[in-house]
Every structure is written in structure tokens, then in C-alpha cells.
C-alpha positions, -999 to +999 in steps of 0.1 A: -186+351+133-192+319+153-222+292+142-235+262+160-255+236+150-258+201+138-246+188+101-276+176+085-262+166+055-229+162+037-232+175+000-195+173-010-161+158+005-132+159-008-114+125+006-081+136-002-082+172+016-114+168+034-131+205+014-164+200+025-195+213+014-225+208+040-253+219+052-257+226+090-285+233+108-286+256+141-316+266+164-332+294+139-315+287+103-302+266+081-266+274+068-245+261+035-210+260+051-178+253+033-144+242+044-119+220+055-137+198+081-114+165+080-136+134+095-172+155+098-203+136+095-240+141+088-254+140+127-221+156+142-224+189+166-197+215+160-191+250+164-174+270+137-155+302+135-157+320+098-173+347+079-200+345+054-191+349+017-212+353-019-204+326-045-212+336-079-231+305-087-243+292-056-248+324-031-243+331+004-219+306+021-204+305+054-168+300+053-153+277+077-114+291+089-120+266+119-141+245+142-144+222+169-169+192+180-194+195+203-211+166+221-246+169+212-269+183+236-305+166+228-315+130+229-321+131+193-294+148+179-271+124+201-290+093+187-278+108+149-245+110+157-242+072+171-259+065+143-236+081+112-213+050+112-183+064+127-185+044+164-180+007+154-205-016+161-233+011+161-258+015+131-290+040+133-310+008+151-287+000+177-286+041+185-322+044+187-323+011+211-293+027+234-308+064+236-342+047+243-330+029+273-305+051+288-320+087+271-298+118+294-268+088+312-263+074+271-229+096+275-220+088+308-228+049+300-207+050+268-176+062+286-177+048+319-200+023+322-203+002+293-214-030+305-246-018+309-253-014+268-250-055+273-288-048+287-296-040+254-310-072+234-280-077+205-251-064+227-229-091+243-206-074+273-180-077+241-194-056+220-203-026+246-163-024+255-160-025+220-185+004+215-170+022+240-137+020+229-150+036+197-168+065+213-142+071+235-112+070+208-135+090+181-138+116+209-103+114+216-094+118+180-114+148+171-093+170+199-057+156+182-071+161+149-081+205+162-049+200+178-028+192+153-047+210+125-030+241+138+002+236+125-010+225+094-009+187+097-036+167+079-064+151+101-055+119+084-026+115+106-044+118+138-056+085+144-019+071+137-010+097+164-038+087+191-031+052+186+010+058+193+005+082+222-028+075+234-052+100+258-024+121+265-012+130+227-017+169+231+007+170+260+030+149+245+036+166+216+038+198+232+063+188+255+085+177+222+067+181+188+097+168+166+085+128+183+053+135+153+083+129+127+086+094+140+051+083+139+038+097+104+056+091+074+057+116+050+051+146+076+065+180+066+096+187+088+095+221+083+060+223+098+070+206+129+099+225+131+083+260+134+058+247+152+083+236+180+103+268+177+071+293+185+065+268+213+100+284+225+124+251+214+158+265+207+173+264+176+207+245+190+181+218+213+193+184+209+158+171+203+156+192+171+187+183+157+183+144+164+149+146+143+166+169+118+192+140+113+164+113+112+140+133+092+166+133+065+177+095+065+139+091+062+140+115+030+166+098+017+146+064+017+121+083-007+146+074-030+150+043-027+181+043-005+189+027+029+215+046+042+236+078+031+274+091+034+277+108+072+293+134+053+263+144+028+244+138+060+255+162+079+261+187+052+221+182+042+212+188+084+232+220+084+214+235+057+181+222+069+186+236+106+214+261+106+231+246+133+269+237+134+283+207+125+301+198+160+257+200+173+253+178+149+281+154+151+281+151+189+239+143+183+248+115+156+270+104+186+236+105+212+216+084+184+241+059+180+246+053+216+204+049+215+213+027+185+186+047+168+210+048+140+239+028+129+273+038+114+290+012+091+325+013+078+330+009+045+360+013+020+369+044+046+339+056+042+314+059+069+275+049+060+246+062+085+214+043+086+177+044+104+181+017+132+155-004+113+171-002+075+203-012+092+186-038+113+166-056+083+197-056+064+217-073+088+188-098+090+189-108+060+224-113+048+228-130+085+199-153+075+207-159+039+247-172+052+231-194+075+209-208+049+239-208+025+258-228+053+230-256+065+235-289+055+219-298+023+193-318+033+167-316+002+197-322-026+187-350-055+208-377-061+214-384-098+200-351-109+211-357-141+187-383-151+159-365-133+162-340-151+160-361-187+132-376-169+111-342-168+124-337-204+105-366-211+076-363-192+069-327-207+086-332-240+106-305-238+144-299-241+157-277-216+188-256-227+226-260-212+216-226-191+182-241-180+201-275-170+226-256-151+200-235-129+184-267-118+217-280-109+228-249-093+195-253-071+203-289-063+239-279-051+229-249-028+205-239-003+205-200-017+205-197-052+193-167-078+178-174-112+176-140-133+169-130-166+149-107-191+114-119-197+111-149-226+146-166-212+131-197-198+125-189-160+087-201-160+103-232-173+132-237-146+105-234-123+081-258-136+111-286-134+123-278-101+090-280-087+083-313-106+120-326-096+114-321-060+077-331-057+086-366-070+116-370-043+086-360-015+092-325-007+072-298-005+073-267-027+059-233-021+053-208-044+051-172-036+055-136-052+051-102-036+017-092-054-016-107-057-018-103-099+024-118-101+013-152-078-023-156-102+003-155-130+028-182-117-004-200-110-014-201-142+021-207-161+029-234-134-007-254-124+004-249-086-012-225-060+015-196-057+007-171-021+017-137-019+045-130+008+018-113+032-007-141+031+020-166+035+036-149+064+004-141+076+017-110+084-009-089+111-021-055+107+008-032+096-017+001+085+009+025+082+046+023+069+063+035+094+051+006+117+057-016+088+091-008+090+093-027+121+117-054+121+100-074+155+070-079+136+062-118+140+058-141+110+043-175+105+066-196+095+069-216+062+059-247+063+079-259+028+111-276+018+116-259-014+108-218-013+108-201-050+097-165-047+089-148-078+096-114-090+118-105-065+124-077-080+096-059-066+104-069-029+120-037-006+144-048+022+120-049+050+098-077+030+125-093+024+140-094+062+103-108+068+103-139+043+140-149+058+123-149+090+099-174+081+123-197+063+135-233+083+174-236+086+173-261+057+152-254+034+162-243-001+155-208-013+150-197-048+148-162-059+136-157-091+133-123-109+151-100-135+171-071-123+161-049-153+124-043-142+117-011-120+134-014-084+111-019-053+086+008-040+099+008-008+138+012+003+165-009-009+175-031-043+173-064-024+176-084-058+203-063-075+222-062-039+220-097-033+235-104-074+261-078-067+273-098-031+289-124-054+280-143-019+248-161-036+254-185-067+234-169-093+228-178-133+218-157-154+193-168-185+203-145-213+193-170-246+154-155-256+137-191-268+122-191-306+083-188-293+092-163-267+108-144-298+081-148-318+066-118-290+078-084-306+069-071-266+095-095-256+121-090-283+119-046-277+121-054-241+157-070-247+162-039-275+157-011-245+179-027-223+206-035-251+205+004-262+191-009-297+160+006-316+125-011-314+114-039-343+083-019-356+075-037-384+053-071-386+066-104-407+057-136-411+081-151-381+063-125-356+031-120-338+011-086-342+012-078-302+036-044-300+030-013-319+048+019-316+023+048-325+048+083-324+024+109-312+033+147-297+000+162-295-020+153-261-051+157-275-039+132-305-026+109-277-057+109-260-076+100-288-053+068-300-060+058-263-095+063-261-102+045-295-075+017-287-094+008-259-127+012-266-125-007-301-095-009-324-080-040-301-114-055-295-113-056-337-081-065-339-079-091-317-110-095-297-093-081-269-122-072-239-109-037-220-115-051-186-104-086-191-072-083-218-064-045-215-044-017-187-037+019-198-001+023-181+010+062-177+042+083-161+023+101-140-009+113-120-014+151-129-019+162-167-040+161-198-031+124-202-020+113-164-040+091-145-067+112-124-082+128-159-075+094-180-093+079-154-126+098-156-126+099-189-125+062-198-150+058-173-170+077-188-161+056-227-161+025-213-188+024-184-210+053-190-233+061-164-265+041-166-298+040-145-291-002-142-259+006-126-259+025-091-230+048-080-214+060-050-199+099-048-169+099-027-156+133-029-144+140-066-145+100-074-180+083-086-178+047-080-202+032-107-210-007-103-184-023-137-157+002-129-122-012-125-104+001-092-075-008-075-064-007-037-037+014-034-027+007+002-026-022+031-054-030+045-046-063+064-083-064+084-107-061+053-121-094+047-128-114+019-141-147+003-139-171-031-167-187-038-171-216-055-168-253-051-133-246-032-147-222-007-118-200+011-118-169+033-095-147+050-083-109+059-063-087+040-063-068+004-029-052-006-012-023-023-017-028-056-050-051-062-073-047-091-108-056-095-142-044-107-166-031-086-194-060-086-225-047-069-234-008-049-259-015-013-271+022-005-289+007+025-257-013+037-234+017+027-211-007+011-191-015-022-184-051-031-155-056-053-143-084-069-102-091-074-085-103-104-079-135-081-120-138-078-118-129-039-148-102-027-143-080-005-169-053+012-156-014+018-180+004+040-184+040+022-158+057+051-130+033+038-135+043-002-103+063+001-086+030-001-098+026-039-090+044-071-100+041-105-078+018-123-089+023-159-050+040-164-025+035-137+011+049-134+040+026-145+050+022-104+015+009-096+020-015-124+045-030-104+028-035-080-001-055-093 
């Protein structure tokens, strides 16, 4: 059966799958019609193919198998879909004023004449090209998002795909589907695959195999890696296509020439990489030698008795290994300063920075996340950036564009450059902070190669220790109040293969317990009463200022999505004084702690205070408390652990999660 009609109202969405539950309204009924309806909207037309079904609890249904958009064909069913947020710069005010003045031409104006909307009191000539670039590329969008939706690809992907190919997408990817694997990471291969081969692609055509080979260097990156042996390569292609391996040597060949992959030789054995892993790895060991050869400009005479100077100053005595990273700074340009946590690199830091301050340079402090530069802050009393404001790197919204070595930097303006928990930095960060760095300047990397490798491809620290190219020291000695930390002395244990210290005594602190639980429901409960008010007794420790439940993974009993909604529920029960936002599964509830769990380089935010500062850009990783719900804005303010706000109009919520538990990766990140 087919039904047309206009959504009146969304009850459920489902951000992660777009299942929908609405309610749509046609000429002579009313209809509750469920589905998957990926970027549907209270006030959009469409017309929907399905059959009507009986739930058990809620009755007759019509189930959605699929739809399209329609434009809407009255005035006032045109002014509600302007007015559901989706076309940017539009609310339900500015739609009633444009469908006022321009009532049956409003679609005609919108897409080719939209310097007339600048008639309209409130729009400058500005904002109507920007309204019509929103109508027109939501229109656009709907027909890639039916298109695509075919072949089972997710509508989030579309606007990634419009924004690549542009008005002429569907063609495109008809005349070669397999181009789809290039502009959305994570894309099922197989997907695209049969859905080029019923368009009649051979199984042998060179286009397949060449995004066969790519699809899999991309896999491999999953893991962490950067390149892979051509001879697992090509074994892993012939499986995946069922092609022979002279079609798929003679198409490595093709790619090379297109440098759209390198080869490097290496201890006879050949090494095939993505042109941009291969590219941001060249980078940076280019980069790094050429800061490694500059003249040492910045290099303290008589660093010995500066150094006895800080000890002085701070009345502190710096070990023979601390002594010896500070000269080992002095004396290069590159250096690396690792260890396990408690050896004294906080302290190395703090007297390089006041070493160099008092000879008139300028030091900058930086770390990948938001939560590891508020830290350094804090141990060090200077301002620490993360890499992304500091580059000010622009909008990079998906990650295959991040991987995009000719994106442009600011540069640094420092003389000394220590970056912190470098650790947690992939390889195409990394390439971006060398670009930034003055021939000159002194680089310190600081961070310890036990902690989890990057999220994103490559071991940049491990790699660069592993060189031998880069002078590096190694803090091994833990210091007696660092040892004093039971946390810090099992840390050491793990890596050294030796068994936890569980019990307390008088030389240490209470802070690590080991509680040996098997049953899940036990395990919840030790977590559920931990946090709501055994460590508040013990030590006054406040859930959403001193504690983070850290987990393995996201599914389970005891994984994130359920730990999350039931600590919510503990710790911030619902509450007529707090208001709350349904976004698909998720209730956002004003004192929840969430976290941003991807770029957004556009979002804007703001500290307030007596040092006022502003500027674009919340990152992978962020945590904060949701501070205050506006129904009638249809916003969420949320305040980050390094007090800047930030507004999320209610279509953006998918960038939040709850972060009452987190996986151990997303710790990482923070």
C-alpha cells in the first residue's frame, strides 16, 4: 500500500538507526507509521510504500519498507517544513514571514531567486544565499540519502557524499560505485561491491580491484596499522574478490603510478601504504631531521648552574635522570622524555619551562586532549592548548578528510614546544604539529609508551623511540611521594609482570583497591554503591567532580550503554526541577555528565569570567555536565571540564553520550 501525507509529529527516533515512530497525517486519516526514515522531521511531506501491521500493545501500524520526500503542496504545510529547523537560518517566524510574502513563488524564490528573501525585514542578501544553499542541499540530500538507501548504506553518510560529489552524486556513483569507499570511512565493501556487480561491473574491472586493494589498507588501519606486507595484501584481495593475483598485481601497479599508494622497501620486504599514511609519515621523519639538524639557536649557556638555580628557587632536588633530560633538551632540538607515571616528568617540565622563560624564550604547552592540557595546567601554573586549538586546525568533520595531509595549520608562534601525552597522538596529528613548528625551535615530546596506543593509525611515540634517530631518556626511578600512590606503584607491577600491592600500611595512601568479583549482578552492585556513597564516605569523593566508571566495552550487563542509564538513573534521578530532552533511546536530563564523542570544529563556545575567551570547536573525547535544557530554543548548554559552554541545537545531540561509565579507549581520549 502506498500513504501520503505530512508528519505531524515525531514520537520516537532512534539517532543511531533512524527507527522512527511518527505520526503522519494525510487528507482523510491520521496514521501511526513506523520505520526507518533517516533525517524525517515533524512538517516533512513524503510518500511511503508498506503494509499495515497489529502490534500487540500498541495496535494497527503502518509499516514503512520505503519512502520518498515530497515538496509540500499547500502554503501551510510548506511554511512547517521551513520551519522544523532543518534549512539553516530558518525558524517557524522567519517561515511564516517568507510564505507570507511570496505564498505559491516561496519554492521558486528559494531555489533560484534568493535575493529576493533580502526583502524580508531580518534577511541581509547573505543570509538568503545562505538559506538557499540550505534548501537547495537538504533537497539534494534527501534524493542521495533514497538513493543510496537501496543498497543498504546509512543516510548518515549522505551528506558526506553530496558535499564530495555535489548535484550530480546519483550519476556518479552509478557510473562507478566502488568511488563511495573513498569518501565514507567505515562503509561496508561488500555492499558496494554487489551493488556495482548487479549494475553489470565485471568481476575482473580494474575499478573493483583497485578499491578492493584500498578498501583493505583502509581495514588494516582499523588496527592501528599504516601499511601492510604486499604479500598479505594481495593474498587478503584475492579472497575478498576472487580475482587472480596477476589482476591484482598489475592494479597495485596502476595505483602506484596514480601514487594512490606507495610501496617501500624494507629488509627485502616490500610495505604498501594509502598515499596519505605514507605521505604523513614521510612528513614527519623529514621534519623531525630537519629540526634535529637546525642550528641550536635556543641552547643555555651554563646550564649547569641554571639548573641548581631552579633547585633553589623551588627547593627541590632533581635526580641524576631529571638533570640529564634537561640537559639532553639543552643539547638538541628533538628530544623524548618518557616514563611510567610517578617518575618525575611533570617535574622535568616545570624546570625546562622555568629554565628557558628566564633566558627570554617562549614556551608552549600543548597535549592532544582538552582533559590532558587542564591537567598540565594545573601541575605546571602555565596555560597548556590542545594540538587542534593550537593549530587552529579548520573543519575536518569526517575522518577520511582528516586524513588529509594539505590541510593548512597555523603556525606556532613558540621557541620551546613540549607536547604532552604523546602517546595518544596518531600519525596524521602528528604530521600536523611538525607542520606548524619554525626550523629552530626546540621540540619536546613527553609521554610514556606503556599507556594504550593512539585511536587512530600509527605508534608515533613508540616509532619515534624505536628510530634510535631521536635522543630519548627514559625516567624509570618512581619518587618516594609518587610511591606513596598504590595506583602508581600497580601501574609499574602490570607492566613489570608482578602481582598488585593490595594491602594498606602506614607508608601508603588508601587510593587503589582490588575488589575480585565474577558475578555481573555483584559487579554492578560494588559499582553502583561505590559511586553513589562508599567513596563519598571514604573520602569525600563527589561522583561528578572526583569520580569516572571506566569499562572494556559498550554492549553487556555491565558495558557502557546499560551502566550508563542506570547510574543516571542513581545519581541524577529524574526530577520535575530538572528538564529533559528524548533523543531517541537517550534522555538528556539537566546534571547529567556527557561527553562528545566526535569533531565538531564549528560548535562554538565561551568562558566566562573575569578572563573572557571564545572560540569554535569541541573534540573527541570532552566531558561535561549538561548545565541548563531551552525547550523553546531547542537547545542543550553544556559545560566542559575546562569551564567552556557550548550550545547543541537538538538535531546535533547525536554528538553527545552519557558519560557516567566510559570504555577504557574513550578514557584516552579525555
Amino acid at each position: 500500500m502506498v500513504l501520503e501525507g505530512q508528519i505531524e509529529d515525531i514520537i520516537y527516533q532512534n539517532e543511531i538507526n533512524s527507527y522512527t515512530i511518527a505520526v503522519l497525517e494525510s487528507e482523510n486519516e491520521i496514521y501511526t507509521i513506523v520505520g526507518y526514515l533517516p533525517f524525517v522531521n515533524a512538517g516533512d511531506l513524503i510518500k511511503a510504500e508498506g503494509k499495515f501491521v497489529t502490534h500487540k500493545e500498541y495496535g494497527r501500524q503502518f509499516k514503512v519498507e520505503t519512502f520518498e520526500k515530497l515538496m509540500p503542496k499547500t502554503l501551510d504545510a510548506l511554511e512547517r517544513y521551513l520551519a522544523n529547523g532543518n534549512i539553516k537560518g530558518v525558524g517557524p517566524s522567519t517561515a511564516k514571514k517568507i510564505v507570507d510574502t511570496f505564498g505559491e513563488e516561496t519554492i521558486l524564490i528559494l531555489k533560484t531567486e534568493p535575493q529576493k528573501l533580502s526583502q524580508i525585514r531580518g534577511i541581509t542578501k547573505a543570509k538568503a544565499l545562505e538559506i538557499q544553499n540550505s534548501f537547495n542541499e537538504n533537497w539534494e540530500l534527501w534524493q542521495i540519502v533514497g538513493y543510496i538507501e537501496k543498497y543498504g548504506i546509512g543516510a548518515n553518510n549522505a551528506k558526506r557524499i553530496y558535499k564530495e560529489l555535489g548535484n550530480n552524486a546519483i550519476e556518479i556513483i552509478e557510473e562507478n560505485p566502488y568511488i563511495l569507499i573513498d569518501l565514507v570511512r567505515g562503509i561496508d565493501f561488500k555492499k558496494i561491491d554487489k551493488m556495482a556487480l548487479d549494475i553489470g561491473i565485471s568481476i575482473d574491472n580494474s575499478k573493483r580491484i583497485k578499491s578492493g586493494i584500498k578498501y583493505s589498507l583502509i581495514l588494516s588501519s582499523y588496527n592501528g596499522n599504516t601499511c601492510v606486507l604486499k604479500d598479505n595484501l594481495i593474498d587478503f584481495v584475492k579472497t575478498l574478490l576472487g580475482v587472480t593475483e596477476e589482476n591484482i598485481e598489475n592494479s597495485i601497479i596502476d595505483l602506484k603510478v596514480k601514487e594512490e599508494i606507495y610501496i617501500e622497501n624494507r629488509e627485502e620486504q616490500e610495505w604498501v601504504y594509502l598515499a596519505s599514511f605514507y605521505k604523513a609519515e614521510y612528513n614527519i621523519a623529514e621534519k623531525i631531521l630537519n629540526l634535529l639538524n637546525a642550528r641550536n639557536n635556543k641552547k643555555v649557556n651554563k646550564i649547569e648552574k641554571n639548573i641548581k638555580e631552579i633547585e633553589k628557587q623551588t627547593k627541590m632536588e632533581l635526580s641524576e635522570k631529571q638533570k640529564e633530560a634537561i640537559k639532553l633538551v639543552n643539547e638538541n632540538n628533538v628530544c623524548i622524555i618518557t616514563g611510567g607515571p610517578g617518575t618525575g616528568k611533570t617535574t622535568v617540565i616545570k624546570s625546562i619551562i622555568e629554565i628557558y622563560k628566564k633566558q627570554g624564550n617562549k614556551v608552549v604547552l600543548c597535549a592532544p586532549t582538552g582533559r590532558a592540557t587542564k591537567r598540565i595546567t594545573e601541575t605546571t601554573g602555565e596555560e597548556a592548548k590542545t594540538l587542534h586549538r593550537l593549530l587552529e586546525i579548520g573543519k575536518t568533520s569526517d575522518e577520511t578528510q582528516y586524513e588529509n595531509n594539505n590541510i593548512s595549520v597555523t603556525p606556532i608562534d613558540g621557541d620551546i614546544i613540549i607536547v604532552d601525552e604523546v602517546s595518544m597522538v596518531d600519525v596524521f596529528l602528528m604530521n600536523y604539529l611538525l607542520k606548524g613548528i619554525y626550523l629552530g625551535s626546540k621540540l619536546i615530546v613527553v609521554g610514556d609508551i606503556d599507556q594504550l596506543p593512539s585511536v587512530g593509525p600509527g605508534t608515533v611515540l613508540k616509532d619515534l623511540i624505536n628510530s634510535n634517530k631521536i635522543p630519548t631518556i627514559h625516567l624509570d626511578k618512581i619518587f618516594r611521594q609518587a610511591a606513596k600512590s598504590k595506583i602508581i606503584v600497580n601501574a609499574h607491577n602490570v607492566n613489570n609482570g608482578l602481582p598488585f600491592i593490595k594491602e594498606s600500611n602506614n607508608e601508603m595512601l588508601d587510593d587503589f583497591f582490588y575488589i575480585n568479583e565474577t558475578n555481573q549482578e555483584k559487579i554492578l552492585y560494588q559499582i553502583i554503591t561505590l559511586c553513589k556513597d562508599r567513596l563519598k564516605k571514604f573520602g569525600d569523593y563527589d561522583f561528578f567532580n572526583n569520580i569516572q566508571v571506566i569499562v572494556p566495552n559498550k554492549k553487556g550487563n555491565i558495558g557502557t550503554k546499560e551502566l550508563n542509564k542506570i547510574l543516571q538513573e542513581k545519581l541524577n534521578e529524574h526530577s520535575e526541577n530538572k528538564k529533559e530532552k528524548i533523543s531517541g533511546e537517550t534522555i538528556f536530563r539537566e546534571g547529567d555528565r556527557v561527553m562528545q564523542v566526535k569533531n565538531n570544529y564549528d560548535i562554538f563556545w565561551e568562558k566566562k569570567g573575569n578572563n573572557y575567551e571564545n572560540g569554535n570547536g569541541v573534540f573527541n573525547g570532552e566531558l561535561g555536565i549538561i548545565a541548563k535544557i531551552d525547550d523553546q530554543e531547542k537547545t542543550i548548554k553544556v559545560k566542559f571540564d575546562d569551564e567552556k559552554e557550548a550550545w547543541y541545537q537538538y538535531q546535533d545531540l547525536e554528538q553527545l553520550e552519557h558519560a557516567y561509565a566510559i570504555t577504557v579507549h574513550k578514557a584516552q581520549r579525555k
